[in-house]
N, C-alpha and C positions, 0 to 999 in steps of 0.2 A: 819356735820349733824348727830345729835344722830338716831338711828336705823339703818345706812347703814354706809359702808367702803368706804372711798372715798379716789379715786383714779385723781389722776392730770396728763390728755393727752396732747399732741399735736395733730393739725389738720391730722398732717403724721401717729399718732397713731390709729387712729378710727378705718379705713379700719380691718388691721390687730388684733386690740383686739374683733371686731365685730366676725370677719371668727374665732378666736379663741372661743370666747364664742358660739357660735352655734356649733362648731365642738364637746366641750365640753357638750351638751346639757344644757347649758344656756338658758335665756329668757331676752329679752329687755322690760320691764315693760312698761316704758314712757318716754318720754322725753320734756326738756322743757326751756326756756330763761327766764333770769333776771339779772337787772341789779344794785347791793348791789350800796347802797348811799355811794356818792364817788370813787365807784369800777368799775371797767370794765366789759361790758357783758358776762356772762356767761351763756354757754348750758351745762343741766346737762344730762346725761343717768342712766336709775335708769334699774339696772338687777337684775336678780334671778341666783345665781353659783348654782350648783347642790351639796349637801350635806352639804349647808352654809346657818344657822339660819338668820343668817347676810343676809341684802340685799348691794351689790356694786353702787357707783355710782361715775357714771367720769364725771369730769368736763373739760372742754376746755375754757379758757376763752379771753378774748380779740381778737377774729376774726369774721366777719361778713358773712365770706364765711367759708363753711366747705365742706368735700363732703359727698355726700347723702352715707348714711347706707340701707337704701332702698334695692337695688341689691340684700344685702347679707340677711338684715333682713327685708323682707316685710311688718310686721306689721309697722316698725317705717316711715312709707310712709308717713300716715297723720299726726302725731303730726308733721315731716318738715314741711309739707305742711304749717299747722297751725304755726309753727311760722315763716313763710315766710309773710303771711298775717297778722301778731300780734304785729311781730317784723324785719317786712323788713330786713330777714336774705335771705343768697343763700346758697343751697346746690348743688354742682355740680355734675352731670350725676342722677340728680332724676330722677324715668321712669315718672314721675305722675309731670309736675311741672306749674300745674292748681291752679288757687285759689281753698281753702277749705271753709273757714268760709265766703268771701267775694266772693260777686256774681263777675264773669268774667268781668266787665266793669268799679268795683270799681277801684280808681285808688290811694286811700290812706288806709293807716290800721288805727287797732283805735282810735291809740292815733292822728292821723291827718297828720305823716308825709307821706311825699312822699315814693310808694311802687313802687318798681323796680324787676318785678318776672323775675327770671332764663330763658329764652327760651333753646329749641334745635331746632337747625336750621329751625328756623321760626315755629316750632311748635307750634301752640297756640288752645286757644277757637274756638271751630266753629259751628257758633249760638249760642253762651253760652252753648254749650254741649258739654265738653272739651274731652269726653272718647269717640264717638258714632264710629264705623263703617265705611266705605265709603261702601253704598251698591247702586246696581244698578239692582234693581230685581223687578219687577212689581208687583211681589204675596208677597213682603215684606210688613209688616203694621209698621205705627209709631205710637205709642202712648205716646203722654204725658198726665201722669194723674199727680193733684194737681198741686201748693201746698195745694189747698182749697182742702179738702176732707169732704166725707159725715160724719155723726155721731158727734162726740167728737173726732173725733183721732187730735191729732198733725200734724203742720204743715210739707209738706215735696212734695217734686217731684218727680215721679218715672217715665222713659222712657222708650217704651218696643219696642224694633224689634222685630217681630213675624210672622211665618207664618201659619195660619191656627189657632190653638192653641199652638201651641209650642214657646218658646222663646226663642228666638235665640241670644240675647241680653238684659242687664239691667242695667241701672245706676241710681243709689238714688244720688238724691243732697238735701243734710239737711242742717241748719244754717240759717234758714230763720228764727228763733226767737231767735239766741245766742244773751242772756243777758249779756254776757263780769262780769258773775260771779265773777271770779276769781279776777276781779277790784274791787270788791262791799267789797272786805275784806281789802283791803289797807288801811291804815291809822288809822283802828281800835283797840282797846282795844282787846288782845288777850283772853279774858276771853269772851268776849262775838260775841265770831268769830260763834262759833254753833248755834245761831241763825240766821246767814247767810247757814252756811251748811243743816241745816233742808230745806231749800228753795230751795235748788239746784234743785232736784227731789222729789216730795211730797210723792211718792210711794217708795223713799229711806230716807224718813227721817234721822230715827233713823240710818242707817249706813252710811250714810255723817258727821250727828252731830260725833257717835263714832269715824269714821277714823279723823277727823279733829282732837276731844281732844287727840285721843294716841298719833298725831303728836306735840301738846302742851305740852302736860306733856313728852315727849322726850325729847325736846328743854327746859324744866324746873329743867328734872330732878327729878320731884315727883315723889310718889310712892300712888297708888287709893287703898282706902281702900277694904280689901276682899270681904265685902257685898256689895260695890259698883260694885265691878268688875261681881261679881255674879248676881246681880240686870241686869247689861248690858247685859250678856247673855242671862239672860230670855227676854230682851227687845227686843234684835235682831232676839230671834227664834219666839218672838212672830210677828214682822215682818215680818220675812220668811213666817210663816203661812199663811196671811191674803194676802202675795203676790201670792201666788202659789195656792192656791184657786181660787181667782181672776181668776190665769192664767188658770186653767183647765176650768172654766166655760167662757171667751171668746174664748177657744178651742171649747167646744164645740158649740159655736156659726158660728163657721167659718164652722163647719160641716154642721152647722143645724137640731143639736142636743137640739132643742129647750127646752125639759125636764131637760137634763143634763146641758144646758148653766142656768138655773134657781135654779138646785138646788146648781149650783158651786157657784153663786153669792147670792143663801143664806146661806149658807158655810161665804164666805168673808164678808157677814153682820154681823155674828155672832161672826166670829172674833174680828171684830173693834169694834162693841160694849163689848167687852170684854175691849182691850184696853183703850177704853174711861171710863171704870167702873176703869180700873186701875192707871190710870194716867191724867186721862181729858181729852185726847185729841185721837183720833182712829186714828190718824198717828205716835202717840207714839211721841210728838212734847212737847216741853219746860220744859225738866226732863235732861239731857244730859249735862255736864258744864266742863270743863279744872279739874281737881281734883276728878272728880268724878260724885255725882247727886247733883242735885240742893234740895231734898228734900227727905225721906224716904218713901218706899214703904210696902204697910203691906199686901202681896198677898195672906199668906199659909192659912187663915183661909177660903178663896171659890174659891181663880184660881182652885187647882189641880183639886176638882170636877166637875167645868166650864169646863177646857181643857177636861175631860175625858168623858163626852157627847158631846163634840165638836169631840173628835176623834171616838167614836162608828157611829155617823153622818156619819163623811165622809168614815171611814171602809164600810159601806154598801154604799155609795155613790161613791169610786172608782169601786168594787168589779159589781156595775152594769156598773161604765165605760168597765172595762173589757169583759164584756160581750157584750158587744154595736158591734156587727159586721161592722154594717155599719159609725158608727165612728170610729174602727180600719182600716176599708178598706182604708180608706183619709188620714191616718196615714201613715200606714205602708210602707215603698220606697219612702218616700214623704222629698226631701228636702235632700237629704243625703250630710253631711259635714265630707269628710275623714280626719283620724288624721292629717296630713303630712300638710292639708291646714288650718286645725285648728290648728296647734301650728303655722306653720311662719306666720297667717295673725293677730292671739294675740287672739279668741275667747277664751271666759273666763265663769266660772261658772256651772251652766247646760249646757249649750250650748258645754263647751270642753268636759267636763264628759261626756256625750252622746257620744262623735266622740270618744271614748277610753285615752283619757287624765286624768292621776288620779292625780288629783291638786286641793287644797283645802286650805285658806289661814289660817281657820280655825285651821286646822291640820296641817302642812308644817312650819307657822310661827304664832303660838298662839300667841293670845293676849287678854285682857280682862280678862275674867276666863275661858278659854278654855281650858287648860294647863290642866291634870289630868281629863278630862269628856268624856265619853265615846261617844267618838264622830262618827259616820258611815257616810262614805261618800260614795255614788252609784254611781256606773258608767257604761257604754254602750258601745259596740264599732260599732255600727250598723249606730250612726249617723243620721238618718232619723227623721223626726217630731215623731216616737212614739217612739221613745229613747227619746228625747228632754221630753214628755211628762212623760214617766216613773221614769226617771231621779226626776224630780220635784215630782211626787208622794212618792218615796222611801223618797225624805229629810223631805215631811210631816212629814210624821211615824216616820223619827228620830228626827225633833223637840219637837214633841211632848214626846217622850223620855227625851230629854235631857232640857225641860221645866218640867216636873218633878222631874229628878235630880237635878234640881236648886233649886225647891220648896225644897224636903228631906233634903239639903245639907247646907238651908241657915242658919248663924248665925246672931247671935243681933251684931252692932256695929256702928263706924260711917258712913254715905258713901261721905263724902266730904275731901278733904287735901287739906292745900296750892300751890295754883298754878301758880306763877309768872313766865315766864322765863325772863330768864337776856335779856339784849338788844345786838343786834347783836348774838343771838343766833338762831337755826334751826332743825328742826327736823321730822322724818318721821313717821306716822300713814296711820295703813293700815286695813282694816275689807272686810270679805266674805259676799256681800251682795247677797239679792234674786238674783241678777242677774248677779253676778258675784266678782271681785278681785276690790278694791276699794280704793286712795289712795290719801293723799293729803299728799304733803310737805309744812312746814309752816318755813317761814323765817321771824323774830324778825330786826326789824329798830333799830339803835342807840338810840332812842328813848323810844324803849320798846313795840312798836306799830308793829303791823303788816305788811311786807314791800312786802311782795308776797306772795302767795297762789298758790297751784295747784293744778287742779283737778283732777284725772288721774279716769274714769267712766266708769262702765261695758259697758256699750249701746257703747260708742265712739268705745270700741274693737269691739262688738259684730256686730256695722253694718258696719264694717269693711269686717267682713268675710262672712254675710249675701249672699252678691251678688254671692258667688260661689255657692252657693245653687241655684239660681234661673236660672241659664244659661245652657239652654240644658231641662228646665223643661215645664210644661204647666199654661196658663193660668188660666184655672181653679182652679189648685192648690196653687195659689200664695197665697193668703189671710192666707190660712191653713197655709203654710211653713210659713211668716210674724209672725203668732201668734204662731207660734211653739217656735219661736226665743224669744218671751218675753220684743220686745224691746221697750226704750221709746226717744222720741226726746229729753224730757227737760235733761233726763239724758245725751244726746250725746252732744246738740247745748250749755249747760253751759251758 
């Protein structure tokens, strides 16, 4: 697979390269099953080494049983999980070995076969709430809220033990709208795979379409012309922007900072109608193509002027968040995610930058036109929702930076190259999106067609680690901590 080292285990091997890679300050990115035409099932593990551009990835192939990595690396809990339920695999001594994406009573995965999940000693579901407690206390409360919820949110369940206000207990159960994405790419023309990936997450367009083409043109072997590569930066931070605006004004909302939740969300209007003056579309959607762009963009003669009352705007409009006492109060201790639980549970993006994690895919493993731009990444160690929140203010002010660096910097040329990959080829693309590390693997059929897809999605980490925040907190504050996180379901349930 072009972009990563790959390494060929035994099922005896996992155990021991896992406890070495974390003793190493490694990371497990993702993991995931497939099964090459003609060839034997194969699980791949995709890591991060430490001081290696390169990303590692080990494959195991032909066993149906493995043992769980879990124990030593906690974040890779639910991708097992996930393809226990996908691909009716076992991992042995999982702590968690509950259906993920299939409710507890399904009894096949998707493609229809029979699924046969791992037990430990009779451990199982109990009332389809496979995680819950045994409590026996009269002033304990249960609450299951959703999956119907008020507003527009996404679909999802959340259970609370609590007593009084305090929550003593929490477990999210999502997947109630997984679309089986990752199937919608099979058997397709690899050049027009990005307009599947625009679809994944509407609020991540443009950095699904991007991760997907780098992982195309790896597998090809092209090389994207420099205005193209340039064009995609501007396109991602223009992204950035219009998500993180967003994000501060339904912060402010969870306050009931009614002023600030309105000037955030016209902030984010002003954004997207930028983008739709730029490209058509205010999701930054059907410009994005295997080679490059599907068409040229002519921005220098009114973005920069555009972005630069767009950033005097929100300059005075953080500058009063700042000021907002009673919106810092609901902040500030709210939610705290220490480093130690945010690196082994996988939180990625804002979310680890906050908890003191300095990781940035952007910076660490450049791609597009990132290489040589002065790129700033902020970070926090206090972890709490107004780190979460600062965090994403700081990267405004640097997009907006480095969206005029692009503007200064861009030249005349082509922005499209040939892009075919050979058949039975593969390849890895990866992009820093609003809301975190973002990554697909793309594998080429004999055919020349697309023969698996993966989608490795900030939200999937991020609500991963979520639940440690909530445990030991209050009622009250939940909403707040929720929006502190930035998370979305379509990105998690795929």
């Amino acid at each position: 697979m072009i972009g990563t080292r790959v390494r060929k285990l035994s099922p005896t091997d996992l155990r021991p390269s896992a406890e070495a890679l974390k003793a190493g300050g490694g990371r497990l990115q993702f993991a995931y099953a497939w099964t090459p035409p003609g060839g034997e099932l194969e699980v791949r593990y995709v890591c991060t080494v430490p001081g290696r551009h390169e990303f590692e990835t080990w494959v195991v192939a032909g066993h149906r049983e493995l043992p769980s990595l879990a124990p030593v690396l906690p974040l890779i809990g639910w991708y097992e999980r996930e393809m226990m339920d996908l691909y009716g695999l076992s991992f042995t001594d999982h702590p968690e070995p509950y259906p993920l994406v299939l409710r507890p009573d399904d009894g096949t995965h998707l493609n229809g076969h029979e699924l046969d999940h791992p037990g430990i000693d009779g451990v199982g579901p109990r009332n389809g709430q496979p995680h819950l407690p045994d409590v026996d206390a009269a002033d304990v409360q249960y609450l299951p809220f959703g999956p119907i919820r008020a507003d527009v949110l996404e679909s999802a369940e959340f259970t609370f033990l609590y007593v009084g206000e305090h929550i003593i207990h929490y477990h999210p159960r999502l997947f109630f709208k997984h679309r089986g994405m990752e199937m919608c790419f099979e058997g397709e023309d690899p050049r027009l795979g990005a307009v599947i990936a625009e679809r994944v997450s509407a609020v991540g367009s443009l950095a699904h379409a991007l991760a997907y083409c780098e992982a195309v043109e790896r597998a090809a072997g092209c090389e994207v012309p420099p205005r193209a590569k340039a064009l995609r930066v501007l396109l991602a931070e223009l992204e950035r922007l219009y998500n993180h605006l967003h994000y501060l004004g339904h912060l402010c909302h969870t306050t009931t900072l009614k002023v600030g939740e309105a000037q955030g969300k016209l902030l984010e209007e002003t954004a997207k109608q930028l983008n739709a003056r730029l490209t058509g579309s205010r999701f930054l959607r059907g410009l994005l193509i295997p080679g490059g762009l599907r068409r040229d963009l002519d921005p220098r003669q009114w973005l920069g002027d555009a972005l630069e009352a767009l950033r005097r705007d929100y300059v005075a409009y953080a500058d009063r968040l700042e000021a907002s006492e009673s919106h810092l109060d609901r902040l500030i201790t709210t939610g705290p995610l220490p480093e130690r639980i945010a690196f082994d549970q996988g939180a990625t993006g804002p979310i680890e930058r906050a908890s003191g994690l300095d990781r940035d895919l952007r910076r660490d493993h450049a791609y597009a036109g990132y290489d040589g731009l002065p790129l700033t990444v902020p970070g926090f160690a206090n972890g709490d929702a107004y780190a979460r929140q600062r965090v994403r203010m700081a990267e405004i002010e640097a997009s907006f930076v480095l969206c005029q660096r692009v503007l200064l910097l861009l030249e005349p040329g082509p922005v499209r190259a040939d892009c075919r990959p050979a058949p039975e080829t593969a390849g890895l693309g990866w992009a820093e999106g609003p809301r975190g590390s973002l990554f697909y693997a793309v594998h080429i059929g004999p055919d020349g067609r697309l023969a698996r897809v993966k989608i490795k999605s900030p939200s999937f980490s991020n609500w991963r680690a979520f639940p440690f925040t909530v445990h030991d907190s209050n009622m009250m504050d939940y909403a707040i901590n929720e929006a502190s996180f930035g998370l979305t379901m379509a990105g998690c349930d795929r």
